[in-house]
Structures are given as structure tokens and as C-alpha cells.
C-alpha positions in Angstrom: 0.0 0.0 0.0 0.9 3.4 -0.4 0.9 6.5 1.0 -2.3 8.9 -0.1 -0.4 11.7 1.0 2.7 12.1 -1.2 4.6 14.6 0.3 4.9 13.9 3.8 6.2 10.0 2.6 9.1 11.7 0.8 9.7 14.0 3.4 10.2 11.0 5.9 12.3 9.2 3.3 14.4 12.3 2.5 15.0 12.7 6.4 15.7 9.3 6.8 18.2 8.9 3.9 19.9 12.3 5.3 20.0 10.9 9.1 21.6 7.5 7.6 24.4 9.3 5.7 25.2 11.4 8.8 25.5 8.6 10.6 27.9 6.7 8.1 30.0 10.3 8.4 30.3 10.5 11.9 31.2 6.5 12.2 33.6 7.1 9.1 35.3 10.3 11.0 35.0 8.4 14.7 37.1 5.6 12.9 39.6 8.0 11.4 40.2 10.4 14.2 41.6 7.3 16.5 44.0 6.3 14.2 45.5 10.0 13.8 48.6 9.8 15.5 49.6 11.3 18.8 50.3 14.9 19.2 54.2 15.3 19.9 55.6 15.5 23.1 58.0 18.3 23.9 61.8 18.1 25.9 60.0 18.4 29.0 58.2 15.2 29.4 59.5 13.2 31.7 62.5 11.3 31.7 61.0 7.6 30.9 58.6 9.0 27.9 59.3 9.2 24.4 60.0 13.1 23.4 59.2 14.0 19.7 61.0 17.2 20.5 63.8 15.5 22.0 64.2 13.1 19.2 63.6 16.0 16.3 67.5 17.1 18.0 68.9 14.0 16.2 66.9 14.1 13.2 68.0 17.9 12.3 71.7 16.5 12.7 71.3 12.7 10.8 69.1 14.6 7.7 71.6 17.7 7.2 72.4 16.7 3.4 72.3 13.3 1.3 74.6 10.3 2.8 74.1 7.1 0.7 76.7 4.6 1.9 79.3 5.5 -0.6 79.3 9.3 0.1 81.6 11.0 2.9 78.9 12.5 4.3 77.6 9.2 5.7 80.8 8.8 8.3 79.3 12.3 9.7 76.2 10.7 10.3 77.6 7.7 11.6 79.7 9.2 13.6 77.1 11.4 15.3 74.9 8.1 16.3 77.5 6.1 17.4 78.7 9.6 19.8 74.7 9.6 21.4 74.3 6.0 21.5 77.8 6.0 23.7 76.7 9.2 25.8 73.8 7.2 26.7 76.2 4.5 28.5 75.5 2.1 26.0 78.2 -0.9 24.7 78.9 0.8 21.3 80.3 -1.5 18.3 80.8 -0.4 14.6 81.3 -4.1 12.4 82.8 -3.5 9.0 82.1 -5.4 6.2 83.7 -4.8 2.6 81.9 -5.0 -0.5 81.5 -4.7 -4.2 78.7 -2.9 -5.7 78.1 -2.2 -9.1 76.3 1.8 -9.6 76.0 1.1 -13.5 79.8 2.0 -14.1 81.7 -1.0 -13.2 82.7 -3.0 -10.4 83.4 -0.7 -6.8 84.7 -1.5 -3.4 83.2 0.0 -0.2 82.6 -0.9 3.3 79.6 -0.6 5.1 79.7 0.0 9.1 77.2 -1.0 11.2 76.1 0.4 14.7 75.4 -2.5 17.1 74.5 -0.4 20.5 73.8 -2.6 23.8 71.5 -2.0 26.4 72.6 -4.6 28.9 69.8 -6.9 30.6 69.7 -8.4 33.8 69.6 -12.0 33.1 71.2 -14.4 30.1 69.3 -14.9 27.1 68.2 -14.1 23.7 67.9 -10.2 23.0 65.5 -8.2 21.5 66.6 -6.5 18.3 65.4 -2.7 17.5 66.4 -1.8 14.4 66.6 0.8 11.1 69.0 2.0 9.0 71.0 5.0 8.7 72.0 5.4 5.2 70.1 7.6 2.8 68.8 7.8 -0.8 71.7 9.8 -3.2 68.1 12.3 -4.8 67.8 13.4 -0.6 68.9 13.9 3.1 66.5 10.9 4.2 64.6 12.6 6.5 61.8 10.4 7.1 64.0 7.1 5.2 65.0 6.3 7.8 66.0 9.1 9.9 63.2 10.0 11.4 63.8 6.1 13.2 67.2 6.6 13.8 66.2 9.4 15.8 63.3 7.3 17.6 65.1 4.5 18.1 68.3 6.8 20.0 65.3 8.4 22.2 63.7 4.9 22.7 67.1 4.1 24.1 67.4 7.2 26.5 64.0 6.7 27.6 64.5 3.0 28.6 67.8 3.8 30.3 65.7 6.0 32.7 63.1 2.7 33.2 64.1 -0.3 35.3 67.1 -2.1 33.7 65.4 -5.2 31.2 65.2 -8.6 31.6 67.2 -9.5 29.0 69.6 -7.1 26.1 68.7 -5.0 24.2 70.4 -4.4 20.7 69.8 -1.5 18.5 71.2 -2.5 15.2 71.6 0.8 12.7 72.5 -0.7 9.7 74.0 0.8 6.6 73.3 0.3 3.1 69.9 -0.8 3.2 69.0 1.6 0.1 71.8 -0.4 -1.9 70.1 -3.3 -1.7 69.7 -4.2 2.3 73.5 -4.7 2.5 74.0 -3.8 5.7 71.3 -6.0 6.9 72.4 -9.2 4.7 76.2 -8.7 6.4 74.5 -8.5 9.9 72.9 -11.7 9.3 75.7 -13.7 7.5 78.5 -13.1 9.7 77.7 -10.4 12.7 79.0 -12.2 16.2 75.5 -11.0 17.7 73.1 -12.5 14.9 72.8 -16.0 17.4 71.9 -13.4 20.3 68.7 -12.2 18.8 65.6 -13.7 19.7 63.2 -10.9 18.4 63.5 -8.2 16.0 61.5 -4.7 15.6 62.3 -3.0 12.4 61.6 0.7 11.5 61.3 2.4 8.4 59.2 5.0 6.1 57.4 5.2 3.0 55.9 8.4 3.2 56.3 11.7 5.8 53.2 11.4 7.6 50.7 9.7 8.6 50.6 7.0 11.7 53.2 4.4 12.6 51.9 1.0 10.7 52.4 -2.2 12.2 52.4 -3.9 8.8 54.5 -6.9 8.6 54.8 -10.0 11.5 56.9 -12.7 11.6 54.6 -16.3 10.8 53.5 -18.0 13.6 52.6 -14.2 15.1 50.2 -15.1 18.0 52.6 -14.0 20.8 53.6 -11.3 18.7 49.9 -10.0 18.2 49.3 -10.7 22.2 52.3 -8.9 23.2 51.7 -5.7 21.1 48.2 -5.4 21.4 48.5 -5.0 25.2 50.9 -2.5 25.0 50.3 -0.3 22.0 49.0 3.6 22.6 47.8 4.0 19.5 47.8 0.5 17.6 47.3 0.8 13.8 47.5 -2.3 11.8 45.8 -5.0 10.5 46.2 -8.5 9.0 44.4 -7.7 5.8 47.3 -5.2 5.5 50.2 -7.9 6.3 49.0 -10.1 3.7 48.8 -7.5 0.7 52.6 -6.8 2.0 53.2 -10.1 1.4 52.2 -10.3 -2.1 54.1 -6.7 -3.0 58.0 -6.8 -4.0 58.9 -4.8 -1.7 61.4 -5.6 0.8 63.0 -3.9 4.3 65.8 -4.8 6.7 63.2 -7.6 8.4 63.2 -9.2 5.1 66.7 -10.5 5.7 66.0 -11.6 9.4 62.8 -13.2 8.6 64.7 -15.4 5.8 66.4 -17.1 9.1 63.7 -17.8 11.2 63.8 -14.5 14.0 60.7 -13.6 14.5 59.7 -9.8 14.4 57.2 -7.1 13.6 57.9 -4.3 10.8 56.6 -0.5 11.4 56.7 2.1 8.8 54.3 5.4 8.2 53.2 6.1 4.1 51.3 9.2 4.7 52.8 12.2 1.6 54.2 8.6 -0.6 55.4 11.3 -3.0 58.1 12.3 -1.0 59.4 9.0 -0.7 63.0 8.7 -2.2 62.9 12.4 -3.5 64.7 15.6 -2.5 62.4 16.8 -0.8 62.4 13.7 2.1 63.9 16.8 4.4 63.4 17.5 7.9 61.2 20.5 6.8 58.3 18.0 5.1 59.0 15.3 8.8 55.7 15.2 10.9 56.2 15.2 15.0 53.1 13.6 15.5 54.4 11.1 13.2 57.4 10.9 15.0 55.9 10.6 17.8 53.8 7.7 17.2 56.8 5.6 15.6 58.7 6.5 18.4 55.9 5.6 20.9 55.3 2.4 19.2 59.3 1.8 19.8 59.5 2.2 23.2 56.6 0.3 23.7 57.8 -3.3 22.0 61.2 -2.3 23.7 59.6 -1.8 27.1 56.9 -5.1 26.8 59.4 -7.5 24.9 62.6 -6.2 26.7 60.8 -7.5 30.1 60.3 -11.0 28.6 62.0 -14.0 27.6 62.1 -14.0 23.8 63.6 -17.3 23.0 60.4 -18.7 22.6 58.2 -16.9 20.9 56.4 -18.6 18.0 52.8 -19.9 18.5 49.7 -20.1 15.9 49.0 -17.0 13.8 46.4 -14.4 14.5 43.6 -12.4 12.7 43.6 -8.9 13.5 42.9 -5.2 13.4 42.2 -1.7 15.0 39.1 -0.4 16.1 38.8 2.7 18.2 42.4 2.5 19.8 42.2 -1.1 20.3 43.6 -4.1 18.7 41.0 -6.9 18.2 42.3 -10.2 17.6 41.7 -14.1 17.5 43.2 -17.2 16.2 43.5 -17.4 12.2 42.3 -20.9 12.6 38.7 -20.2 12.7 38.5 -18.7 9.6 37.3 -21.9 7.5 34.8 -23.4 10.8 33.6 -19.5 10.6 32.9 -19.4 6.5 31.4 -23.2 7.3 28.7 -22.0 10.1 27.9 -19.2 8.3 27.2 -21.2 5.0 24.9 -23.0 6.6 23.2 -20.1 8.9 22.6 -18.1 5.3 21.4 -21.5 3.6 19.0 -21.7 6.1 17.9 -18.4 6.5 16.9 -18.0 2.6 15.1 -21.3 3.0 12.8 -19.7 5.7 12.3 -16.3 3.8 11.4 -18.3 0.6 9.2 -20.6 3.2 7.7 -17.0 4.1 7.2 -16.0 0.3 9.4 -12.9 1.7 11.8 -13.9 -1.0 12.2 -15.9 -4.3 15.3 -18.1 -5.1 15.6 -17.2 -8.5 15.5 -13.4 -7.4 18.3 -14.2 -4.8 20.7 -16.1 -7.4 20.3 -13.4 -10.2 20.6 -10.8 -7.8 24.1 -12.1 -7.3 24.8 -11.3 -10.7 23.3 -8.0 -9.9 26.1 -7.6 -7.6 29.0 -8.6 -9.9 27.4 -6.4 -12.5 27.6 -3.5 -10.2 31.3 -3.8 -9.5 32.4 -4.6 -12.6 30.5 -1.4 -13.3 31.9 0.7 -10.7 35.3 -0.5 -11.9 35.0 0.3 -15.6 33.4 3.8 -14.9 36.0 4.4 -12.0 38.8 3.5 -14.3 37.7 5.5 -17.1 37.3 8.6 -14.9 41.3 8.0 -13.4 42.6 7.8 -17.1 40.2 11.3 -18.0 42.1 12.8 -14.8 45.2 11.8 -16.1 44.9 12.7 -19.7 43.7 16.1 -18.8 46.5 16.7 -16.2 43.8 17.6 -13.6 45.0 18.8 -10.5 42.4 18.6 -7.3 43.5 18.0 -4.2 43.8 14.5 -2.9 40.9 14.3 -0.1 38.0 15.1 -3.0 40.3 13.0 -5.6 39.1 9.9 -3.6 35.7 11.2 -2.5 35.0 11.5 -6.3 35.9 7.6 -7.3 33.7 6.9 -4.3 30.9 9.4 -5.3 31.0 8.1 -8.5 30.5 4.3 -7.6 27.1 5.3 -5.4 25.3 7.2 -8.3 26.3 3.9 -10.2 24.4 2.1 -7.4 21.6 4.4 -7.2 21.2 4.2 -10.8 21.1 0.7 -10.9 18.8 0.5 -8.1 16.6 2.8 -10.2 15.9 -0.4 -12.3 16.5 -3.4 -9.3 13.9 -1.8 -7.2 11.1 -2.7 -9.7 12.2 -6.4 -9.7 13.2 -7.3 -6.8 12.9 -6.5 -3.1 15.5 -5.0 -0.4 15.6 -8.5 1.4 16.7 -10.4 -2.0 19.3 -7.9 -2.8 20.4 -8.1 0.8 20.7 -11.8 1.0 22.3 -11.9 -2.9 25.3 -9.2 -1.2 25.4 -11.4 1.4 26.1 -14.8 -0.4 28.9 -12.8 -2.4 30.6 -11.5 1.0 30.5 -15.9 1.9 32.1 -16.4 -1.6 34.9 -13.8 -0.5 35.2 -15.1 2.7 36.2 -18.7 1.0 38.3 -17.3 -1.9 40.6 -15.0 1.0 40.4 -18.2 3.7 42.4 -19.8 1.4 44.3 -17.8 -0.8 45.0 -14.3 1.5 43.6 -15.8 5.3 44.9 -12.2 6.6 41.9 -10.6 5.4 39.2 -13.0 6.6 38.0 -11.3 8.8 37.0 -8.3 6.3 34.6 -10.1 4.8 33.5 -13.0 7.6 32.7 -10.0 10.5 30.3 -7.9 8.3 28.7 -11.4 6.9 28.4 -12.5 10.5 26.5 -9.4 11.7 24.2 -9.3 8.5 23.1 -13.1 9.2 22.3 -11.8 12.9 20.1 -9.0 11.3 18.4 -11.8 9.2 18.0 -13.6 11.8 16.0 -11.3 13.8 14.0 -10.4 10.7 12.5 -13.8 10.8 9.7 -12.8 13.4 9.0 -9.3 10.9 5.9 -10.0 8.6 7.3 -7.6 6.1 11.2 -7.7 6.5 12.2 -5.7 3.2 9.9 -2.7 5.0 12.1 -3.3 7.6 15.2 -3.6 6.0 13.8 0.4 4.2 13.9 1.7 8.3 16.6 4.1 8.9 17.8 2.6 11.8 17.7 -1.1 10.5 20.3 0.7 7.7 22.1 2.3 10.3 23.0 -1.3 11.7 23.5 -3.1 8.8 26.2 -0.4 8.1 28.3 -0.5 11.2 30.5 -3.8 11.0 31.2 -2.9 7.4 31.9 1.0 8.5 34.5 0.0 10.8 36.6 -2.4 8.9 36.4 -1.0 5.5 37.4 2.6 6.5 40.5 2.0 8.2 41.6 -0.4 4.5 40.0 2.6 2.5 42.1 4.8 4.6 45.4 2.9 4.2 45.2 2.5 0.5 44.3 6.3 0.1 47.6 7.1 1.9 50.3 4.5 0.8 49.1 3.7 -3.2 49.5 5.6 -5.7 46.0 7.2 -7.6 45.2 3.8 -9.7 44.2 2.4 -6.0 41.0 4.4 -6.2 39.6 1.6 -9.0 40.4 -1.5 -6.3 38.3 0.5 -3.5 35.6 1.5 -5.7 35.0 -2.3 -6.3 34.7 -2.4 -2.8 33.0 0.3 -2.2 30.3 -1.4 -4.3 30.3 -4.7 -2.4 29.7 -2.9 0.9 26.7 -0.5 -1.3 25.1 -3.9 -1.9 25.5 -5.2 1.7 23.5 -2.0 2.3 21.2 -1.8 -0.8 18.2 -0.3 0.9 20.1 3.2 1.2 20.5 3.2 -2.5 17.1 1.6 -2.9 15.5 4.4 -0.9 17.4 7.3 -2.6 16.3 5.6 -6.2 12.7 5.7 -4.9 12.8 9.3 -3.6 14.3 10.0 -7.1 11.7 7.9 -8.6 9.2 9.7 -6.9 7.8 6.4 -6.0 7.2 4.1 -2.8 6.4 1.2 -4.4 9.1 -1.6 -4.9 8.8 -5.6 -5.9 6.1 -7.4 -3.8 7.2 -11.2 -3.5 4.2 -12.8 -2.1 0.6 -12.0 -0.5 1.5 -8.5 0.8 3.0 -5.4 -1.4 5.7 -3.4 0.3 5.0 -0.8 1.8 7.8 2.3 2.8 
């Protein structure tokens, strides 16, 4: 039935839609302000903090000019850690290894130094590695690769000087050459006298000069690893989504050589501003304190928790997780199949009892999946045909509207094809068809990139709950049409998909906004009676498919 008054019906619907897409904003922006990183702290905070202030000291020494290994300027540099790192009381060693490297011209000889500084423990036993490398790119002064850890990692070292003495040493390993092609780091690990110490390793780098401190890369077998840093992380920002992708990329940092013999360790890095990344401009003048900060507050917090602990032993089953308001959420990778298995069978017998209920038709349900796939594929020409326009035409907008128009772009898709899905089909079909796709994800990622299972199995897990209590509804697609219902079936995916959204914005270059316009559109289907209202308020109509005795009524 419909309304007989026609304006006040698409007054309600307008205020609804408008109430739903605040609420999406405010969860988007809730999501986004905890993972900001931490204002700096200046010199006077006490003693047993991390300082960005005190740290920035180094930095402006360490970034003065460019100081690849081969260039004179790099024994300034080196020279100025090792002076800190020995003020500090720490056992200072420099272990030189010579080398031949090839810079296009012909065979050269050099020799790479690196600084193995000791914080001595209290007991015997394997020691907990900090490390980063102190050796710039030739094009710039290597602010933020890798000074800005350099600098951390010599704070993180005053700051647990003034804490109670660790269980076990501490080594911080500055290593040289890494931007030749992790040189230093291979010599550590073929012939160092303390590569049998080390039980643990923490790595530091950049990609970027902003943004927060990443804990992208573990070690497998990660479990104690996840536990450890999860309980002591201020600001924890990471996911195993996010490890995985790592994984599949070329790209490779001091922890790759480590990990090649078995240490287990955990790799942090920042890719806020990418495009200053290995450029000229990588100077202390484009470094970030907050982002200092939090890399150097993620430092001292591994060296504080892991430095109190015996690290011999350390391997244990690996772990799905990811941040969510400040916190990180974890459990055992394991589950991921018996999860994808019980939900398969919760969603199998959910449609069965909404087509029992003549809520919804089976055929409507499996060509609504196809619906779905047509949508992204959609959303991904369109998206990619809008990136190469942008590009041809040299377009310069700034970066926060570039992605807001790739997204923008994928919901009038939606809404558009909604425009024609509304009139064959109702919100509980297109609801369930979404949902069958996100089970068809969860499989394909359980088996072939596990890290991001629980992208896909969380959202599908609280939609089947929402089905669930639809059961009792004798109308669910009006249901489903409610604001609030909306509003609920938007918050799992709202949560996990921002913070990946928000990653990929900072670290990839443009081309990454095709990827999360396809899932942009897989989460627009998961919530298909927004666009299904906003086609209808367009449409001018309340009427949508009726599947069974009753008509549908908004």
C-alpha cells in the first residue's frame, strides 16, 4: 500500500536517507580520528617518555644533506649516532664489512659500518633486536627514510635507560646500506658475532612523511607477537588484511633478511605524503612530530613489553587482527574456514525460511548475485575511465575530493542501478544476494590471503544476525527500508572497511582508487536499501517488488 499523502512520505524518506548518511560520516570520521597519530611531546616530558621534540634534535643532525653509503657525508652521520648511543652509557660497536657494488659503471669497493649499540639486561638470554637503517637515498637527506627512526630508536634508548634495567639485552642495530640493496642487513645476518643473540626483531622504516606508525609486517607464527603488542600499543594501527597485501608486493625492508632465518619480528613504517618518498624533498622541513611521535611511541613500547620478557620462545599459531577505536581486536587465524562453514549454513537456512515466508524468491536471490557482480564490474570500468580522463587532462584537485569522487562516483552507479533493481526485486533479496557474495569472498581470502578473513566474515556475521531477527517481521524488506535497520547493517562494514580505505588512500599511488571502488560497491550492496530508498525518492515512488501476498510498503 501506499501513502495517499505524497509529500509527507518523501519528506520521511528524505529525512531518513539524510540521518543514515550522517550517521555513516560521523562513524567514518569516529574511525579515522583514532587512528591520527599522537600529538608530539615536547623536551619536558618526563624522563622515561618518548619526546618527539627530544628526538627531532637528532633528526636535524642525521638529515643535514644526502649520505648514501658511498658518500663522505655518511661517516658524519655515523659518527654522530654512534657519539649519542655511547653518551647514553650504551656498549657501542661499529662491524665493517667490505663490499663490491656495481652503480652502472663497473665493479666498486666500499665498506659498510654498522652500529650495534647494547643496552645490557639483567639476566642471560636471547635479546630483542630494534632496528633501522641509517644510510640515505643519493636524490635526498633521508629525513623520514630512515631518519626519522634513527632518531626514535636513540630516544627509545634514553627513555628506557631511565626505566628499570630489562630482563634480557637490548640491541639496537643501525645498519647501513639498506637503500643499496639491504646490504647492511644481509652482512649483519651472514656473519655479525650477535646474529645467534637475537631472539626478536623490531624494524623501523618509512614510505611516506606522515601519517601513523603502521604495524604492517609479522613474523609467521605471530600469535605472541599480536598478544604482546596489542597489550601495550598507545595508538595500535594495523591489520592482518594489510600484512598479507605486504606479502604479495616486492617490496622488501631490513626484516626481510632476518625473517629469511627464522627470527621472528614485527615491521613499522608510516606512508602518509608517498610522493616524498625517495625524493629531494624527504627533508626535515616535510618530517611530521606527531608522526614521529607515534613511531617513536610504538618503539619504546615493543622495547619496554618485549625487553621484560624472555624472547627465546616466541612462535605460537597466527592471528587475525585489526584496530578499532584505539584497540587491537584479535583471535586465532584458525577459525577462519569453521567460521565461513557455520555461516554457509546459517545463510542456507535463513533464505530457505524467507522463501518458506514467500518474503523472498530463489531465482530473485541467485540473479541478484549477478546484480552484484554487475555493479562492481560497473563501478570498476566507470572508475577506471574517470582515473585515465584525470590523467589525460593533467587535472589537478587535491587528494581528499580526488578519492571522495571515485567513491561518489561508484554510489550514483548504485543508485542508478537501483533505479531499475527496485522494480524487480525486493531489499531482502538484494540483501541476502550481497550477502552470499561477501560468503564467496570469505572462502576465496580463507584460502588464498587468510589475513583478510575477517574483512569479509565479520560484516557477513553481523548481517546473518540481522536476518536472523528479521525472521519474526511480517514484512522484512519494510524493515530492512527503516533508517535505523540501515544504520545497523552499516556499522561492521563502517568500521573495517574505513580504516583499509584509509590505508590505501595514503600509501598507493591514484590507480588504488579503481580497487576501493570495487569495494566500495560490495559494501553498497550489503546496504542496498540506502540506495534503494534514494532511487525511490528520485523515482518519486514508494512502491518496490512485492514477493508474495502483501505489497511493500515504505
Amino acid at each position: 500500500m501506499v501513502s495517499n499523502s505524497k509529500n509527507p512520505g518523501k519528506a520521511r524518506r528524505l529525512m531518513g536517507i539524510i540521518a543514515v548518511i550522517l550517521f555513516i560520516v560521523v562513524l567514518v570520521v569516529s574511525v579515522l580520528l583514532f587512528e591520527n597519530p599522537p600529538k608530539g611531546k615536547r623536551t619536558d616530558a618526563p624522563e622515561s617518555a618518548f619526546s618527539a621534540d627530544r628526538a627531532f634534535v637528532h633528526l636535524t643532525q642525521i638529515a643535514k644533506q644526502p649520505h648514501t653509503f658511498y658518500m663522505p657525508e655518511n661517516e658524519n652521520v655515523r659518527s654522530y649516532i654512534v657519539e649519542q648511543l655511547q653518551g647514553l652509557g650504551l656498549d657501542v660497536d661499529l662491524e665493517s664489512h667490505p663490499i663490491v657494488y656495481n652503480r652502472g659503471n663497473g665493479n666498486e669497493q666500499a665498506t659498510l659500518h654498522n652500529i650495534i649499540a647494547t643496552l645490557k639486561g639483567s639476566l642471560d638470554g636471547k635479546a630483542l633486536m630494534m632496528s633501522a637503517h641509517y644510510d640515505s637515498v643519493a636524490k635526498g637527506p633521508g629525513a623520514n627514510d630512515d631518519g626519522v627512526a634513527v632518531a626514535a630508536l636513540i630516544e627509545t634508548a634514553r627513555a628506557l635507560k631511565a626505566q628499570a634495567k630489562p630482563l634480557h639485552d637490548i640491541l639496537f642495530v643501525i645498519t647501513d646500506g639498506e637503500e643499496g640493496g639491504l646490504l647492511g642487513a644481509e652482512q649483519f645476518w651472514l656473519g655479525s658475532k650477535y646474529k645467534d643473540r637475537v631472539g626478536m626483531v623490531a624494524n623501523f622504516e618509512a614510505r611516506g612523511a606522515s601519517g601513523p606508525s603502521l604495524m604492517f609486517q609479522t613474523s609467521s607464527g605471530n600469535g605472541m607477537l599480536i598478544r604482546g603488542f596489542a597489550s601495550v600499543a598507545p595508538v595500535p594501527v594495523s591489520n592482518s588484511f594489510l600484512a598479507d597485501i605486504y606479502r604479495k608486493m616486492p617490496n622488501d625492508t631490513d626484516l626481510t633478511v632476518s625473517l629469511r632465518t627464522g627470527v621472528p619480528g614485527l615491521n613499522f613504517a608510516y606512508v602518509g605524503s608517498w610522493d616524498k618518498y625517495h625524493s629531494a624533498e624527504d627533508t626535515i622541513d616535510h618530517v611530521s612530530k606527531a608522526t614521529l611521535q607515534h613511531h617513536g611511541d610504538n618503539a619504546l613500547a615493543v622495547a619496554s613489553h618485549f625487553g621484560a620478557m624472555d624472547v627465546s620462545g616466541l612462535k605460537d599459531s597466527d592471528m587475525e587482527y585489526f584496530n578499532v577505536y584505539g584497540k587491537l581486536v584479535y583471535y586465532p587465524q584458525s577459525l577462519n574456514l569453521p567460521l565461513a562453514i557455520l555461516l554457509t549454513v546459517i545463510l542456507i537456512a535463513l533464505t530457505a525460511v524467507f522463501i518458506g515466508k514467500r518474503a523472498a524468491s530463489i531465482g530473485r536471490v541467485i540473479s541478484g548475485i549477478g546484480f552484484v557482480v554487475l555493479g562492481f564490474l560497473l563501478s570498476a570500468l566507470i572508475s577506471l575511465g574517470y582515473y585515465e580522463l584525470l590523467n589525460a587532462i593533467n587535472e589537478r584537485i587535491g587528494m581528499s575530493f580526488y578519492h571522495f569522487s571515485f567513491l561518489a562516483i561508484t554510489l550514483i552507479v548504485h543508485v542508478l542501478l537501483s533505479l531499475y533493481l527496485r522494480r524487480t526485486r525486493n531489499e531482502l533479496e538484494m540483501v541476502i544476494s550481497a550477502s552470499f557474495m561477501f560468503l564467496f569472498l570469505v572462502y576465496v581470502v580463507t584460502f588464498l590471503l587468510p589475513g583478510a578473513g575477517y574483512m569479509f566474515g565479520l560484516p557477513l556475521v553481523a548481517h546473518c544476525i540481522v536476518l536472523g531477527f528479521l525472521i519474526a517481521s511480517k514484512d522484512p524488506s519494510a524493515a530492512l527500508r527503516r533508517s535505523w535497520m540501515i544504520m545497523l547493517l552499516s556499522v561492521v562494514p563502517g568500521l573495517l572497511f574505513t580504516t583499509l580505505f584509509h590505508l590505501l588512500f595514503m600509501a598507493m599511488p591514484p590507480r588504488v582508487n579503481v580497487v576501493c571502488a570495487v569495494l566500495f560497491s560490495l559494501n553498497l550492496f550489503l546496504i542496498y536499501p540506502l540506495t534503494s530508498n534514494i532511487a525511490a525518492l528520485l523515482k518519486g515512488s514508494g512502491r518496490t517488488r512485492s514477493t508474495g501476498k502483501a505489497r511493500f510498503s515504505v
